[in-house]
PyMOL CGO cylinders between C-alpha atoms (Angstrom):
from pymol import cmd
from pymol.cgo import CYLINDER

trace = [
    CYLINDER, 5.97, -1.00, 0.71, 4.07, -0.05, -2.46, 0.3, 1, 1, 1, 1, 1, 1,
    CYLINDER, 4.07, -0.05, -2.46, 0.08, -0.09, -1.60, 0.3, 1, 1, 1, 1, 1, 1,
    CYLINDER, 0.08, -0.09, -1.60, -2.12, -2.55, -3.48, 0.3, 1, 1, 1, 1, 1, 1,
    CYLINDER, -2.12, -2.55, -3.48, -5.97, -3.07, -2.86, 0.3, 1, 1, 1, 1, 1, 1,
    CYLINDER, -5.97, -3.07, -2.86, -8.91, -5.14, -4.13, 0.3, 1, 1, 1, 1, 1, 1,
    CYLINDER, -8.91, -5.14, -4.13, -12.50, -4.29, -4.59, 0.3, 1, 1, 1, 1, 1, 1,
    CYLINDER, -12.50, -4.29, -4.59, -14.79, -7.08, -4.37, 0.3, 1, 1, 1, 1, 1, 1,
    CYLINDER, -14.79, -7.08, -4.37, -18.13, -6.23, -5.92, 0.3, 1, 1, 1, 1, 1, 1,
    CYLINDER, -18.13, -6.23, -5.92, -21.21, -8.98, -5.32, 0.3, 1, 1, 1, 1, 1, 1,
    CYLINDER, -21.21, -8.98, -5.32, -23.20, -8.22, -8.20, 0.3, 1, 1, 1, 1, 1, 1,
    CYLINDER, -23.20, -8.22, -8.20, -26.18, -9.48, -6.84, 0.3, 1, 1, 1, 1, 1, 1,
    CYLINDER, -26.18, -9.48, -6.84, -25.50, -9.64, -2.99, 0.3, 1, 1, 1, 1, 1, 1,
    CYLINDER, -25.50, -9.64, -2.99, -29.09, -9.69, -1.50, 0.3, 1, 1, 1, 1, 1, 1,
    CYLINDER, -29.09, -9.69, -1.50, -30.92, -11.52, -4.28, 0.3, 1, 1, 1, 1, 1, 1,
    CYLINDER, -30.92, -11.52, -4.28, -27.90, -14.34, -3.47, 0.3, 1, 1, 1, 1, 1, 1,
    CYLINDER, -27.90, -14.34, -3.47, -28.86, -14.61, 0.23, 0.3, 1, 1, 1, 1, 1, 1,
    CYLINDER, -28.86, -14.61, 0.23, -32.20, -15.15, -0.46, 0.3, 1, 1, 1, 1, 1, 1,
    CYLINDER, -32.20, -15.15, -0.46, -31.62, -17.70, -2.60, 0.3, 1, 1, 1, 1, 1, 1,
    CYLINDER, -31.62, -17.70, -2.60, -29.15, -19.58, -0.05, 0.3, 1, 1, 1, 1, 1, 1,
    CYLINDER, -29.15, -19.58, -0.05, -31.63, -19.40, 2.70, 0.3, 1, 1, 1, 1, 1, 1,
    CYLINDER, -31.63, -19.40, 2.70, -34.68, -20.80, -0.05, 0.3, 1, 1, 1, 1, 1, 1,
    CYLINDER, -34.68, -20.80, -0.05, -32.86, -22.78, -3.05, 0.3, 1, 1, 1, 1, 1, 1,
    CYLINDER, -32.86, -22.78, -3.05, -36.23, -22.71, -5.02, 0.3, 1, 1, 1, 1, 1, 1,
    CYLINDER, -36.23, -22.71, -5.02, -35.97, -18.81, -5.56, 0.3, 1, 1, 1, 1, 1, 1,
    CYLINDER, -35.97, -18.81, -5.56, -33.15, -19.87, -7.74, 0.3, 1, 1, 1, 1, 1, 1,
    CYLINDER, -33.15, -19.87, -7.74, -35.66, -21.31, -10.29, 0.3, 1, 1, 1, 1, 1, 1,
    CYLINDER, -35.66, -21.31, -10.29, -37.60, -18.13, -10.03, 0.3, 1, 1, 1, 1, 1, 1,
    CYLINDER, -37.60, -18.13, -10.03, -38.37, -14.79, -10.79, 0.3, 1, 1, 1, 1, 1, 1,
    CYLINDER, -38.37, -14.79, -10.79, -37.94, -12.65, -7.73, 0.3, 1, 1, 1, 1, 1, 1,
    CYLINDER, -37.94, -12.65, -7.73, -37.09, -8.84, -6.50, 0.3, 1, 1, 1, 1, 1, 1,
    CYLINDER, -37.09, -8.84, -6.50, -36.86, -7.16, -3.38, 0.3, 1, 1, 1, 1, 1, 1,
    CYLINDER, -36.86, -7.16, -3.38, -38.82, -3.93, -2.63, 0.3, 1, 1, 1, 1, 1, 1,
    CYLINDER, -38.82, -3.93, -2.63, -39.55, -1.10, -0.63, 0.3, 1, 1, 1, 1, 1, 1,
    CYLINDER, -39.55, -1.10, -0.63, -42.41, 1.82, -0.24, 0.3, 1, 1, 1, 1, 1, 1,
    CYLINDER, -42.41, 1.82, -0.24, -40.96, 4.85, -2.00, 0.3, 1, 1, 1, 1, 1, 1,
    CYLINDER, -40.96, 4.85, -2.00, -43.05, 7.77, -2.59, 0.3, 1, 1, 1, 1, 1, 1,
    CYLINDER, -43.05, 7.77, -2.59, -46.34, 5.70, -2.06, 0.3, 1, 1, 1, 1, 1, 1,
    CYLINDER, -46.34, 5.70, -2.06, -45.25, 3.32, -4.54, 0.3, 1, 1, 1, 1, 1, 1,
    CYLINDER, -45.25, 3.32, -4.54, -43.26, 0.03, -4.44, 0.3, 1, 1, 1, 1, 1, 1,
    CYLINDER, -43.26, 0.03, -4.44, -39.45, 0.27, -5.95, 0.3, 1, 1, 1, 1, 1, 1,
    CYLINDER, -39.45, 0.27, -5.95, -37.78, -2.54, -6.57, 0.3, 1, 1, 1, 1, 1, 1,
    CYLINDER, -37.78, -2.54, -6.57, -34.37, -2.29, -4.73, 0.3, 1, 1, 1, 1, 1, 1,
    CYLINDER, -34.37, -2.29, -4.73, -32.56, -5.57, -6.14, 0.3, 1, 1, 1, 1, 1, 1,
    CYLINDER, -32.56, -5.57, -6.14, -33.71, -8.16, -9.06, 0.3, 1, 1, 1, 1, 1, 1,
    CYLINDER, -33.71, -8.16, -9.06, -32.56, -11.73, -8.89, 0.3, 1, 1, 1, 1, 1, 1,
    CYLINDER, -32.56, -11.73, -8.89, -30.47, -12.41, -12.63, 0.3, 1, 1, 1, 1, 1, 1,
    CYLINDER, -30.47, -12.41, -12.63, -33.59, -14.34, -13.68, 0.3, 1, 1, 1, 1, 1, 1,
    CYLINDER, -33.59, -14.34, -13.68, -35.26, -11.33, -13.27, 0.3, 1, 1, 1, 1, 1, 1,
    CYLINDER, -35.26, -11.33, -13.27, -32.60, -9.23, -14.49, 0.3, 1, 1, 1, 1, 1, 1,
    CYLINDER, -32.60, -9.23, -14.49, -33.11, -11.15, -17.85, 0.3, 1, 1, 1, 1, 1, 1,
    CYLINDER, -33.11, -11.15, -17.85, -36.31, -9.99, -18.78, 0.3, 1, 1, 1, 1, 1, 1,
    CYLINDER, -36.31, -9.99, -18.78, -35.33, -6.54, -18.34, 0.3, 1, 1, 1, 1, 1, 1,
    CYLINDER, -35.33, -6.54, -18.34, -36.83, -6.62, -14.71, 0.3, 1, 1, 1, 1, 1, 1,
    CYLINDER, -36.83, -6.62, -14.71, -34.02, -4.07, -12.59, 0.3, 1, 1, 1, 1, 1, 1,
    CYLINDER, -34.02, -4.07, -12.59, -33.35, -2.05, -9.51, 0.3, 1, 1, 1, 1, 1, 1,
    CYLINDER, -33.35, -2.05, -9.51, -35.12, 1.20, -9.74, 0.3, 1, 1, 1, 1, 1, 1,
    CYLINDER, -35.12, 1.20, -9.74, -38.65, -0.05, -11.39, 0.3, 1, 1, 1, 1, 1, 1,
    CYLINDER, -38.65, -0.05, -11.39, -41.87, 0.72, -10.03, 0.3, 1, 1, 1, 1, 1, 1,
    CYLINDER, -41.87, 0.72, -10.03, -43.28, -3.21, -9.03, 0.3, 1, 1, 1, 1, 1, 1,
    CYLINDER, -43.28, -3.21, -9.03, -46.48, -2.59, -10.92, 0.3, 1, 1, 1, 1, 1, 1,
    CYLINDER, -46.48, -2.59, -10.92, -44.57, -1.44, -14.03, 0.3, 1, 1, 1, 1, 1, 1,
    CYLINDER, -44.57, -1.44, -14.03, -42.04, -4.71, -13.84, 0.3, 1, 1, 1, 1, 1, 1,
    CYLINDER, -42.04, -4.71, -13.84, -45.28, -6.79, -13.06, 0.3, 1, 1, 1, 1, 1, 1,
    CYLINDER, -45.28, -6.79, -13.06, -46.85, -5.97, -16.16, 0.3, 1, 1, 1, 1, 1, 1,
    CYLINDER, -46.85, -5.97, -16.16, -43.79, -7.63, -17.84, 0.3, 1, 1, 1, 1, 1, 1,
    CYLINDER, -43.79, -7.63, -17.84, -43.51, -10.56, -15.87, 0.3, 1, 1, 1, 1, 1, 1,
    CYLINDER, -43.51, -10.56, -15.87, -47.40, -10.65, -14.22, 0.3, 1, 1, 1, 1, 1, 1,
    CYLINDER, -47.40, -10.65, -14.22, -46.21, -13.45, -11.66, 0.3, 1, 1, 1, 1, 1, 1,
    CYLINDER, -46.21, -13.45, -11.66, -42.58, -11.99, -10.40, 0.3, 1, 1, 1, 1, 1, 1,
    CYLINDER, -42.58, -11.99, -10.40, -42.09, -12.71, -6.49, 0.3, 1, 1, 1, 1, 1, 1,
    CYLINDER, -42.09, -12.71, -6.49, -42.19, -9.49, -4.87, 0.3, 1, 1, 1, 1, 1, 1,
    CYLINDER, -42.19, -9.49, -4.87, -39.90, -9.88, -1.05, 0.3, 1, 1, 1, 1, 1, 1,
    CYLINDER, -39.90, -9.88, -1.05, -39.92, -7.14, 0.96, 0.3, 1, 1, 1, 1, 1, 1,
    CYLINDER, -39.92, -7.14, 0.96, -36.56, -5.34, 0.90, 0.3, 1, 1, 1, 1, 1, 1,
    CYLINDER, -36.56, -5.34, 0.90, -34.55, -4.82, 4.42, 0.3, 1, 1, 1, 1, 1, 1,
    CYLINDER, -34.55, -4.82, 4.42, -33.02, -1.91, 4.89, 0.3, 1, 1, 1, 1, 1, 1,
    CYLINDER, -33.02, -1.91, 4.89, -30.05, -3.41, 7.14, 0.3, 1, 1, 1, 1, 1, 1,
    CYLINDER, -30.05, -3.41, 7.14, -29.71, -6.61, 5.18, 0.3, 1, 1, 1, 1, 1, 1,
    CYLINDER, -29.71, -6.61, 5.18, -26.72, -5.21, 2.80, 0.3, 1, 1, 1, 1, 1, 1,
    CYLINDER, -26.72, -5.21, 2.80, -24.57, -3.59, 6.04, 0.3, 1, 1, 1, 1, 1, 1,
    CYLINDER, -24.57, -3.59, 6.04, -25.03, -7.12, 7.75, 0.3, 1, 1, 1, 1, 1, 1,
    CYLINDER, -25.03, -7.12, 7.75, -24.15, -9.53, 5.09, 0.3, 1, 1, 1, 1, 1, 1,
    CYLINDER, -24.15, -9.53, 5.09, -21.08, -7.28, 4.09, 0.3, 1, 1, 1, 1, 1, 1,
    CYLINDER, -21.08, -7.28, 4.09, -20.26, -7.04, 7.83, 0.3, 1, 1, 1, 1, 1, 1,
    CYLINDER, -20.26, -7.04, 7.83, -20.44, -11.32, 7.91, 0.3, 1, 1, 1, 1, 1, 1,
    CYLINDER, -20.44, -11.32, 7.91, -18.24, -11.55, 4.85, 0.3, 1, 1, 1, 1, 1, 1,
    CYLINDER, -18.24, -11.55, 4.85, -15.78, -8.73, 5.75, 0.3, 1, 1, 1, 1, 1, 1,
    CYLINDER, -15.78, -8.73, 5.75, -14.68, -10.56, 9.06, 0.3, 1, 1, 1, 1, 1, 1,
    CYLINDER, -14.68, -10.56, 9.06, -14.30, -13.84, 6.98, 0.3, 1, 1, 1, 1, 1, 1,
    CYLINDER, -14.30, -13.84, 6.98, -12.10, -12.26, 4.26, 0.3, 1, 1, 1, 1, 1, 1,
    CYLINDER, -12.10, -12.26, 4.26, -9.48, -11.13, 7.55, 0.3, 1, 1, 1, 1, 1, 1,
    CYLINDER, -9.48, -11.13, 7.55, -8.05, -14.39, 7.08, 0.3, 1, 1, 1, 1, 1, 1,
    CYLINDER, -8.05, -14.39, 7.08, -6.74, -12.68, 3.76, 0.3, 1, 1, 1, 1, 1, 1,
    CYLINDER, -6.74, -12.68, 3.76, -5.79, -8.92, 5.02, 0.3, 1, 1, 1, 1, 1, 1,
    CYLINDER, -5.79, -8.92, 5.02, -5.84, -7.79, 8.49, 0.3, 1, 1, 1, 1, 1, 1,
    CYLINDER, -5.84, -7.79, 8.49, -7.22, -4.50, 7.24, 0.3, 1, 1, 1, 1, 1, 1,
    CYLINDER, -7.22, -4.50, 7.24, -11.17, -4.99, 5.49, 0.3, 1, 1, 1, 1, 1, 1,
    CYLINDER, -11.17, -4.99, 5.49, -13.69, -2.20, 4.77, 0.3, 1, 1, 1, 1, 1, 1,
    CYLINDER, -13.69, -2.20, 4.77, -17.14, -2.54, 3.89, 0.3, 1, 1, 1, 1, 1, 1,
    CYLINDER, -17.14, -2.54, 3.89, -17.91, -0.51, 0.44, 0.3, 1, 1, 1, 1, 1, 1,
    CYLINDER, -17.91, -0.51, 0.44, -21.81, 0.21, 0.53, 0.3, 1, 1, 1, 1, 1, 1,
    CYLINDER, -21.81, 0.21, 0.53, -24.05, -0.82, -0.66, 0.3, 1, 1, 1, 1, 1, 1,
    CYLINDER, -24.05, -0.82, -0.66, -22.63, -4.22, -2.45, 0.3, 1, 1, 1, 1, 1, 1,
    CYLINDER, -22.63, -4.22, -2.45, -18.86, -4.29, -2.01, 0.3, 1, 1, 1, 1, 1, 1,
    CYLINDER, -18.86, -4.29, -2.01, -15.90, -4.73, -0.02, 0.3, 1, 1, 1, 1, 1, 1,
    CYLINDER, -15.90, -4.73, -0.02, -12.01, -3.41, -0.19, 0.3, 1, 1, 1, 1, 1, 1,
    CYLINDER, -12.01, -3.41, -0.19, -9.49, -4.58, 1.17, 0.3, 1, 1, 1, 1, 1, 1,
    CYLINDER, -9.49, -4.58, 1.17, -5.80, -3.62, 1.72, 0.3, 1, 1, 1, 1, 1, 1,
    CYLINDER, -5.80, -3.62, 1.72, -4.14, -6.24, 0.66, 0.3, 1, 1, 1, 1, 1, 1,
    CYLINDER, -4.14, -6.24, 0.66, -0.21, -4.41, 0.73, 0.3, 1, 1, 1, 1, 1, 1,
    CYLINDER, -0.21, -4.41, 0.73, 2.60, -7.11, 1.75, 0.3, 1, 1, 1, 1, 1, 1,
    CYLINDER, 2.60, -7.11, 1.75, -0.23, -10.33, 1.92, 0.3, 1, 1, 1, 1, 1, 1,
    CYLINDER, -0.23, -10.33, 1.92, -0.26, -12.25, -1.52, 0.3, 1, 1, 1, 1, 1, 1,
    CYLINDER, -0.26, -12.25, -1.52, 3.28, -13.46, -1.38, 0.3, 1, 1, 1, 1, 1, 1,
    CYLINDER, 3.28, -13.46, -1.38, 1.66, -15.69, 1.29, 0.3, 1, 1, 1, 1, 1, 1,
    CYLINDER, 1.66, -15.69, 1.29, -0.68, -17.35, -1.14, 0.3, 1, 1, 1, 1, 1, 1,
    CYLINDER, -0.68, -17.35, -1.14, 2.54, -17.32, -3.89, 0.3, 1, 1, 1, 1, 1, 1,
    CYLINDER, 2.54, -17.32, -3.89, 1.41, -14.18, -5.87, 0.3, 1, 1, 1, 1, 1, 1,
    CYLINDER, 1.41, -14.18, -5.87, -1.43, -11.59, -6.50, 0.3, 1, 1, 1, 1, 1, 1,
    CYLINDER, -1.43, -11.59, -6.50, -2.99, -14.05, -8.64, 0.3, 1, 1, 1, 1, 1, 1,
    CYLINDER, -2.99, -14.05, -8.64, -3.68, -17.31, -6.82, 0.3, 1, 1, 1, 1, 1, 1,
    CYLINDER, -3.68, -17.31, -6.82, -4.31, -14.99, -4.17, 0.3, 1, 1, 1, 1, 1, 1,
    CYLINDER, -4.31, -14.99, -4.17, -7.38, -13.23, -5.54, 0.3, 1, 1, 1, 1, 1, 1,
    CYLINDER, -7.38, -13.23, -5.54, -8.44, -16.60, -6.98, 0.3, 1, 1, 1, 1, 1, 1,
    CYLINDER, -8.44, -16.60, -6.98, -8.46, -18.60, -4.08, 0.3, 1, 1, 1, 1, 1, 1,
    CYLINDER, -8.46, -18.60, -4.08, -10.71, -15.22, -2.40, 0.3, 1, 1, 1, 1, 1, 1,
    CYLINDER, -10.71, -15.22, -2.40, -12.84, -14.95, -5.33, 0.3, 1, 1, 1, 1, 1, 1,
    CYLINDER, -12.84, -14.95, -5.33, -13.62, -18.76, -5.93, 0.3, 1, 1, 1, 1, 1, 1,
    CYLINDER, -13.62, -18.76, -5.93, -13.87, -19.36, -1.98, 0.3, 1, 1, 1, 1, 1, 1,
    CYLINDER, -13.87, -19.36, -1.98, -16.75, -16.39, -2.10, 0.3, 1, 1, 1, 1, 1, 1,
    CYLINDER, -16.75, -16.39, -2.10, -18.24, -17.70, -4.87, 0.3, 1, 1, 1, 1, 1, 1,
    CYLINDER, -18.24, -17.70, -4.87, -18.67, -21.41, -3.55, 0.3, 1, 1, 1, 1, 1, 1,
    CYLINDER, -18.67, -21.41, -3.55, -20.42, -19.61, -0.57, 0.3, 1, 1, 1, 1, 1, 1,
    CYLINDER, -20.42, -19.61, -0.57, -23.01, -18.45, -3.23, 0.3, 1, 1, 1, 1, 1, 1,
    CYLINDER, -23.01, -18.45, -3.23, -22.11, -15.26, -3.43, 0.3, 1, 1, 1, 1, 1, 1,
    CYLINDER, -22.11, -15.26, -3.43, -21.54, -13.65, -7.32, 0.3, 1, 1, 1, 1, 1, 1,
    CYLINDER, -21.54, -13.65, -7.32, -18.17, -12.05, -6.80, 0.3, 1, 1, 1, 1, 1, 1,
    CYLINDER, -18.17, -12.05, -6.80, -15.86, -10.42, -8.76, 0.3, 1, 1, 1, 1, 1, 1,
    CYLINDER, -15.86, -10.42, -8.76, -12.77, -8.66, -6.90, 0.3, 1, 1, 1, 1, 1, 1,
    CYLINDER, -12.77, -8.66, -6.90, -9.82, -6.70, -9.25, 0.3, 1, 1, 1, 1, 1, 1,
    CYLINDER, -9.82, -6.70, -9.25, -6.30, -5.86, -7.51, 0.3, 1, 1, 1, 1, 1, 1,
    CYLINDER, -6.30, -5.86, -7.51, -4.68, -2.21, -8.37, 0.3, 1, 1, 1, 1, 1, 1,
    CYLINDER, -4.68, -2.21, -8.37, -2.73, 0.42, -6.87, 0.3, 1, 1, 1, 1, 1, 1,
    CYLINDER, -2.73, 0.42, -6.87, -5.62, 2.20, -6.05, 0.3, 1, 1, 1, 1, 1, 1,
    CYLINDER, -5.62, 2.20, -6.05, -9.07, 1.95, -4.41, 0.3, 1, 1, 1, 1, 1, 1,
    CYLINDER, -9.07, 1.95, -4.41, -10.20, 3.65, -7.17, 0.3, 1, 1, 1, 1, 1, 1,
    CYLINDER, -10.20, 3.65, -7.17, -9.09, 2.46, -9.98, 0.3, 1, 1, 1, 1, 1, 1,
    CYLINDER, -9.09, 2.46, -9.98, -10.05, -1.28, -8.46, 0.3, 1, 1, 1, 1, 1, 1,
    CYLINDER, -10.05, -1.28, -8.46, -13.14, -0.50, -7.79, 0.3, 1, 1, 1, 1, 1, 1,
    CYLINDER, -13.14, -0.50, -7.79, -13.82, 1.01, -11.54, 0.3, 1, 1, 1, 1, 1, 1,
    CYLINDER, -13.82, 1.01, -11.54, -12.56, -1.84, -12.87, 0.3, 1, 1, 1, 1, 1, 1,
    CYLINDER, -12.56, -1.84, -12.87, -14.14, -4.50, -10.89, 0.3, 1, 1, 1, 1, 1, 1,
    CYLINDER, -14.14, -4.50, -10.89, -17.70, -3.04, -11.80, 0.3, 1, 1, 1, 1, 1, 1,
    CYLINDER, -17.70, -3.04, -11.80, -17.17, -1.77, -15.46, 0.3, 1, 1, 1, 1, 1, 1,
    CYLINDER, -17.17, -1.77, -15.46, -14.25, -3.75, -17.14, 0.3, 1, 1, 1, 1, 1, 1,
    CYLINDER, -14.25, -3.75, -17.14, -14.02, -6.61, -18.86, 0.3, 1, 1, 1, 1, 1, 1,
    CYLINDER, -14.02, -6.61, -18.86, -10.20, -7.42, -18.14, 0.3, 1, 1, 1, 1, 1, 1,
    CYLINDER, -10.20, -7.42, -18.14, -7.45, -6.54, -15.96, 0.3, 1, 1, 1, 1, 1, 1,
    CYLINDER, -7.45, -6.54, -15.96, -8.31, -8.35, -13.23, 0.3, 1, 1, 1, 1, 1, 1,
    CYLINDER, -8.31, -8.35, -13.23, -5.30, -7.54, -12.12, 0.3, 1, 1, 1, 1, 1, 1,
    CYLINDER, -5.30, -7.54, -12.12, -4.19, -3.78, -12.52, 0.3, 1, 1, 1, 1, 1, 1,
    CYLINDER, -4.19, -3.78, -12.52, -0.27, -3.90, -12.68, 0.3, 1, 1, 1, 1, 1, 1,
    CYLINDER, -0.27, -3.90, -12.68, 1.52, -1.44, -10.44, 0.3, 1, 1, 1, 1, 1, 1,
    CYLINDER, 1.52, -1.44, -10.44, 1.37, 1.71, -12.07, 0.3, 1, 1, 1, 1, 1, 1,
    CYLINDER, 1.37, 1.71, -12.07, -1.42, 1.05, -14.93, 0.3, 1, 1, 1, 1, 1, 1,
    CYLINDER, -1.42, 1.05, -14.93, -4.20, 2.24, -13.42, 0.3, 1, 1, 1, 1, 1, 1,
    CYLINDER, -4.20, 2.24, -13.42, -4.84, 5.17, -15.90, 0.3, 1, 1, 1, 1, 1, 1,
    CYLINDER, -4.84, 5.17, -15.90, -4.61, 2.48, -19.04, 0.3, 1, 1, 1, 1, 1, 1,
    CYLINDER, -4.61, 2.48, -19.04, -6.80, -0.07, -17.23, 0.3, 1, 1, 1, 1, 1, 1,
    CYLINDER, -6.80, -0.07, -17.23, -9.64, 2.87, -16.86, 0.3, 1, 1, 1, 1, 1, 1,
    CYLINDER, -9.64, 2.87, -16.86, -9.39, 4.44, -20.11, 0.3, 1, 1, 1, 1, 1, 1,
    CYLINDER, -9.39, 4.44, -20.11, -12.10, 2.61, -22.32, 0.3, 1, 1, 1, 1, 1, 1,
    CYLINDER, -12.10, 2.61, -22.32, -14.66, 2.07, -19.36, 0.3, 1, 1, 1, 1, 1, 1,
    CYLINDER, -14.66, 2.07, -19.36, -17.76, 4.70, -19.10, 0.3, 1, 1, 1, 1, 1, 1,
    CYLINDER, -17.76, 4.70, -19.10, -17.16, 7.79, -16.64, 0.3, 1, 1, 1, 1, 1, 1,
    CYLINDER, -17.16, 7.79, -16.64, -19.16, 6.13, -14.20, 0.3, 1, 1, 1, 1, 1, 1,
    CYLINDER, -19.16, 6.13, -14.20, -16.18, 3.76, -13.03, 0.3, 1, 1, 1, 1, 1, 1,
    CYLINDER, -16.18, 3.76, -13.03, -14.19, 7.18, -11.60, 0.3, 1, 1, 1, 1, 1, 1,
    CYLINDER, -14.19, 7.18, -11.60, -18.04, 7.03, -8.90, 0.3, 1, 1, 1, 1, 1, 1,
    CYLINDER, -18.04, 7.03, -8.90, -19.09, 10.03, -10.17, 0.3, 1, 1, 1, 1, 1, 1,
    CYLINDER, -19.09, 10.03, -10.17, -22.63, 11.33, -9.30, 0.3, 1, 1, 1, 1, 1, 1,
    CYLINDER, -22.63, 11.33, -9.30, -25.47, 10.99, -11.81, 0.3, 1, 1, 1, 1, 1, 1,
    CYLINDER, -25.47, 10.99, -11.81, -25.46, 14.26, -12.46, 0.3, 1, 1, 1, 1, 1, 1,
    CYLINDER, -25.46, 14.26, -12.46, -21.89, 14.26, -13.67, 0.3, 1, 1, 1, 1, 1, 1,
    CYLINDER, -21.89, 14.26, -13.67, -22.08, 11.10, -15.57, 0.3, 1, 1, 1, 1, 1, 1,
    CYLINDER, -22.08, 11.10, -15.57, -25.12, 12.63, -17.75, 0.3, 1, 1, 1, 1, 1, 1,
    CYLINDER, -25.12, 12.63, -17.75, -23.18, 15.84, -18.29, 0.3, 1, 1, 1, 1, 1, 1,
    CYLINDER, -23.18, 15.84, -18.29, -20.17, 13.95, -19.61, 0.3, 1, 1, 1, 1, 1, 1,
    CYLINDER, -20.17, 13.95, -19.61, -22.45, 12.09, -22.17, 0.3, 1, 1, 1, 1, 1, 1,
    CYLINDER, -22.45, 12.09, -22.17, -24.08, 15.20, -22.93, 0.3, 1, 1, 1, 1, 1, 1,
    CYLINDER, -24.08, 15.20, -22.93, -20.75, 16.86, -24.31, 0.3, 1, 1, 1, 1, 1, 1,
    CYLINDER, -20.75, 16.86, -24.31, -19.81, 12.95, -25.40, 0.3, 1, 1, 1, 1, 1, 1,
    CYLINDER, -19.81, 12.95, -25.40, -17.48, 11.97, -23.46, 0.3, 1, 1, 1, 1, 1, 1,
    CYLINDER, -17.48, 11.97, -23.46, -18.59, 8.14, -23.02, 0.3, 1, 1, 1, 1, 1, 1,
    CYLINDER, -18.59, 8.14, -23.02, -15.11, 6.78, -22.22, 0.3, 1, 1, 1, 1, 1, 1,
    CYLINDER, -15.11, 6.78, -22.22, -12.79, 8.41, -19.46, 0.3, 1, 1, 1, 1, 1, 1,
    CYLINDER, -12.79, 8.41, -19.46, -9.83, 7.90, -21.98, 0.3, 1, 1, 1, 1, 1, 1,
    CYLINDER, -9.83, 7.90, -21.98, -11.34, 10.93, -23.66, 0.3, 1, 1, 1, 1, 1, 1,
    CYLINDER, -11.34, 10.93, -23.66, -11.06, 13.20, -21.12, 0.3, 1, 1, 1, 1, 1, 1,
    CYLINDER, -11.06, 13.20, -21.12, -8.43, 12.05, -18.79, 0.3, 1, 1, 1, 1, 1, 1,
    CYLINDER, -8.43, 12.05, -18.79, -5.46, 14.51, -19.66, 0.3, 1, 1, 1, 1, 1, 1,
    CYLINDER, -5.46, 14.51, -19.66, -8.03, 17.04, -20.03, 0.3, 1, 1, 1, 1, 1, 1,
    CYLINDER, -8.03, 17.04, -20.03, -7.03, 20.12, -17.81, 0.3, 1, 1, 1, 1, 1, 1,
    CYLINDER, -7.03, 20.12, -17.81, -9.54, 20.04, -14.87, 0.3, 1, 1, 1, 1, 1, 1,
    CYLINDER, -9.54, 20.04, -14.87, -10.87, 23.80, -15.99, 0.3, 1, 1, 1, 1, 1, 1,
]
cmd.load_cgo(trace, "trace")
């Protein structure tokens, strides 16, 4: 039986609890945080956030002096393992077989299941719409691979479902980061300009 997997990426998994368990954080401006270095680092930004440029990886004094009254939470460091724990046992109605992709993901093996639901694609709908309507911002993209679903489910803007055998054209225009390569890679890659993995797929590895 030919293997087929989703990735399901919550783009903004622990902002998205928060807000379920306190409904007016939705109306505002919020991030988590945590001590780093002797300085508070914002580990997640709620999308109201997000859209004044306030993101994962600023310094909270820095993002306050854009936004001067941003709701600082503190971050927990065994939130994301929990709520991806909570959600992976629910998706096992779907696929006896769930994994959970740190920090803000899930993948599932989903080989010889969608026929149940009539097809790959009111399968991952029903999923995807049934996450969402718990409140969680979900996106999920079926392909051969783990890889090349998990590429595409962060960095593309189609293919939500990869057809069997595609993968390579469904990764081709996204940025080298979809193939989860290390920073240090990705900047490399840029360096020499390679911005799209189309442009050095069928290079020879040397």
């Amino acid at each position: 039986m030919p293997k087929r997997f989703v990735s399901i990426w919550f783009r903004h998994l622990l902002t998205d609890w928060h807000e379920l368990q306190n409904v007016s954080l939705k109306e505002k401006k919020f991030v988590l945080a945590a001590a780093e270095h002797g300085r508070m680092v914002i580990q997640a930004a709620n999308p109201t956030a997000q859209r004044d440029g306030i993101c994962a990886g600023m310094v909270v004094a820095d993002a306050r002096a854009i936004h001067p009254f941003l709701e600082v939470m503190d971050a927990r460091e065994d939130l994301a393992v929990g709520l991806l724990r909570i959600i992976g046992e629910w998706c096992l109605r779907y696929t006896p077989e769930v994994a959970i992709d740190l920090p803000d993901g899930l993948l599932l093996d989903i080989s010889g299941c969608p026929h149940l639901w009539g097809g790959e694609k009111p399968y991952l709908k029903e999923l995807i719409l049934k996450l969402r309507a718990m409140g969680y911002d979900a996106r999920g993209v079926i392909a051969d691979t783990i890889g090349a679903a998990w590429g595409v489910a962060r960095y593309g803007k189609k293919y939500p479902l990869v057809e069997p055998g595609r993968q390579k054209e469904s990764l081709e225009d996204l940025p080298p980061a979809a193939l989860r390569l290390d920073n240090r890679t990705t900047d490399r890659l840029h360096k020499l300009g390679l911005y799209r993995i189309g442009s050095f797929i069928d290079m020879p590895r040397p």
